[in-house]
C-alpha beads as a LAMMPS data file, in Angstrom:
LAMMPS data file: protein, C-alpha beads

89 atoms
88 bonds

1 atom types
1 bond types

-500.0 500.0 xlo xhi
-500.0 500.0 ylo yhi
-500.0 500.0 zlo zhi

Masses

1 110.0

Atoms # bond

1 1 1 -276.551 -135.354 -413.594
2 1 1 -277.152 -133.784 -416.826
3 1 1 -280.258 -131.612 -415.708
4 1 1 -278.061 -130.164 -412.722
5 1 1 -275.849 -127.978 -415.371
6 1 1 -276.685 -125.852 -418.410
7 1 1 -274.418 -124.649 -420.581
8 1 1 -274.282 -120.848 -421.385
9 1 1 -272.386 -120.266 -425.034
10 1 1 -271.002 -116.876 -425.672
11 1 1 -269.178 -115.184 -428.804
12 1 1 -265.228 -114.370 -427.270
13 1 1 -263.601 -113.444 -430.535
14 1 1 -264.109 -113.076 -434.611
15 1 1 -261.432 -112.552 -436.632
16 1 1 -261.312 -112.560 -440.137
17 1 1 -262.764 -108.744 -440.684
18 1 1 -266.358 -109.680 -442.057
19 1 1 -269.895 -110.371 -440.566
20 1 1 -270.085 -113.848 -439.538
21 1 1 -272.421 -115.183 -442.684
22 1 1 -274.880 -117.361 -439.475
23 1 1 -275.334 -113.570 -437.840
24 1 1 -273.503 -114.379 -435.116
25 1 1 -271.881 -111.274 -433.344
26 1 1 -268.895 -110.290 -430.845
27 1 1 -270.500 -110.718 -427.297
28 1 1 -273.550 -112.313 -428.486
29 1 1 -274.889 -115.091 -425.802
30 1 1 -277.140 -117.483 -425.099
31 1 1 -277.701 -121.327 -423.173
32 1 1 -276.639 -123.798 -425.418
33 1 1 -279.349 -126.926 -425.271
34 1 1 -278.887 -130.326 -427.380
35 1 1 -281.893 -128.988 -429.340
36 1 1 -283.416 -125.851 -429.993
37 1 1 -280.011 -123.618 -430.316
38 1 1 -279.964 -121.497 -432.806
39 1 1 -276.664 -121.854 -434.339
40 1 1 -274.942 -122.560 -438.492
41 1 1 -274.448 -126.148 -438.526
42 1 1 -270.673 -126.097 -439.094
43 1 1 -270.100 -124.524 -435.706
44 1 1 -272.685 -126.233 -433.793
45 1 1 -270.385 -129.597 -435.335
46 1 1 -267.256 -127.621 -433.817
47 1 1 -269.100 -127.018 -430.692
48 1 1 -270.602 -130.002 -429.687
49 1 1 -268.443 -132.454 -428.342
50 1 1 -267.533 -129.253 -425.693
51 1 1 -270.661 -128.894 -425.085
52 1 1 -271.831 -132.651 -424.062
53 1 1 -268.086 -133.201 -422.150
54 1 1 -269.159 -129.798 -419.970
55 1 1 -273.220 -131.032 -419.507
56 1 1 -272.148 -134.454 -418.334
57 1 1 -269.403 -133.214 -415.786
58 1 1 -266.580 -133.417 -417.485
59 1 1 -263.243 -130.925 -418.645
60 1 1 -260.742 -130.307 -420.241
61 1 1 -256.632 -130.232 -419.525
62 1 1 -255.861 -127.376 -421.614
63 1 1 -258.321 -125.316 -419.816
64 1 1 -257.411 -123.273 -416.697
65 1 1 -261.178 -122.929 -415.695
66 1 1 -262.531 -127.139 -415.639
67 1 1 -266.026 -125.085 -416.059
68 1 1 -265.080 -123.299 -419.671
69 1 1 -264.370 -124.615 -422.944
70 1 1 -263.957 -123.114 -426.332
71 1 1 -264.155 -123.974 -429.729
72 1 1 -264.119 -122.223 -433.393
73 1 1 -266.145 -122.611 -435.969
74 1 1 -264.424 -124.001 -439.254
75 1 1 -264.403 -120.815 -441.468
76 1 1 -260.613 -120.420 -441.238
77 1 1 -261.186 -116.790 -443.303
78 1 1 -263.664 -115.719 -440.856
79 1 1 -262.830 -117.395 -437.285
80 1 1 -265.382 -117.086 -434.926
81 1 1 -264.566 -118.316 -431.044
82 1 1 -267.128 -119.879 -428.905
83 1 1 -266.659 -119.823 -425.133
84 1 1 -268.843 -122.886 -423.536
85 1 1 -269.176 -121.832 -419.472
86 1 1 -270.962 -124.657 -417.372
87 1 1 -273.207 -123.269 -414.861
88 1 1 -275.464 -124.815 -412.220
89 1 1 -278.952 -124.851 -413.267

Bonds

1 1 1 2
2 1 2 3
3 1 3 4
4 1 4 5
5 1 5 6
6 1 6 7
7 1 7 8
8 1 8 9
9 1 9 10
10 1 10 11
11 1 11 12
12 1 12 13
13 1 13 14
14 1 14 15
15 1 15 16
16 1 16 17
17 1 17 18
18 1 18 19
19 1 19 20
20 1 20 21
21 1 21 22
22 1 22 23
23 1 23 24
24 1 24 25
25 1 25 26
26 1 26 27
27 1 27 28
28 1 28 29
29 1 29 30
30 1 30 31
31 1 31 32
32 1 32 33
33 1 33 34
34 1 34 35
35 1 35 36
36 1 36 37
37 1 37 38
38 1 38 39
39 1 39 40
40 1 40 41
41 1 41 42
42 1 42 43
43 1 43 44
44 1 44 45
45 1 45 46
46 1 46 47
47 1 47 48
48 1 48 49
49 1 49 50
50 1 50 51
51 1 51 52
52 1 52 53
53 1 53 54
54 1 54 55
55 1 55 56
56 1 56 57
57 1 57 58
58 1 58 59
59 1 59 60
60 1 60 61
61 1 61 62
62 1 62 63
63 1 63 64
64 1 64 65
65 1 65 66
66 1 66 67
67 1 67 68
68 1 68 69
69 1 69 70
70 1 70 71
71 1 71 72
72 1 72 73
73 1 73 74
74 1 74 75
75 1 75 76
76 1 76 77
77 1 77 78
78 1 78 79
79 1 79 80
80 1 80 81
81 1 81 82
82 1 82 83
83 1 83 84
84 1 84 85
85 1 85 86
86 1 86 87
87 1 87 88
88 1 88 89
C-alpha cells in the first residue's frame, strides 16, 4: 500500500517576517520520502507523523481534503506551514 502514494510537501505560509534559517521559501515544493528529504530536523519532527498517517492511507478529521495535511515547524518567531498532499504514484 505504501508504494501506491507519494507524498508531495509544499511551503503554504511563513510568518514571522525573516528568512526561514533551513532556506526554506514561500511556495517552495518537493515529494516528501522517509529518507532523502531535504528538510531542518525540527520540522521534519513536526512533519512526520503527517506524513506516514497520509503514505499508509490514512487522514485526518480536522481536514476538509482526507488527501492534505499540514503541519508547522516549531520556530514560534518564525512559523513556517507545511502542506502534506497525498498523491497516487
Amino acid at each position: 500500500m505504501a508504494d501506491e502514494y507519494r507524498i508531495m510537501c509544499r511551503v503554504v505560509d511563513m510568518r514571522g517576517g525573516k528568512q526561514c534559517e533551513a532556506g526554506h521559501f514561500l511556495d517552495e515544493e518537493f515529494e516528501f520520502k522517509a529518507r532523502g528529504t531535504d528538510m531542518c530536523v525540527w520540522a521534519l519532527n513536526a512533519v512526520f507523523p503527517m506524513y506516514s498517517v497520509l503514505k499508509f492511507g490514512g487522514s485526518f478529521p480536522w481536514e476538509s481534503d482526507p488527501d492534505v495535511a499540514h503541519a508547522a515547524c516549531p520556530d514560534a518567531d518564525n512559523l513556517v506551514v507545511f502542506e502534506l498532499r497525498r498523491e497516487k504514484a
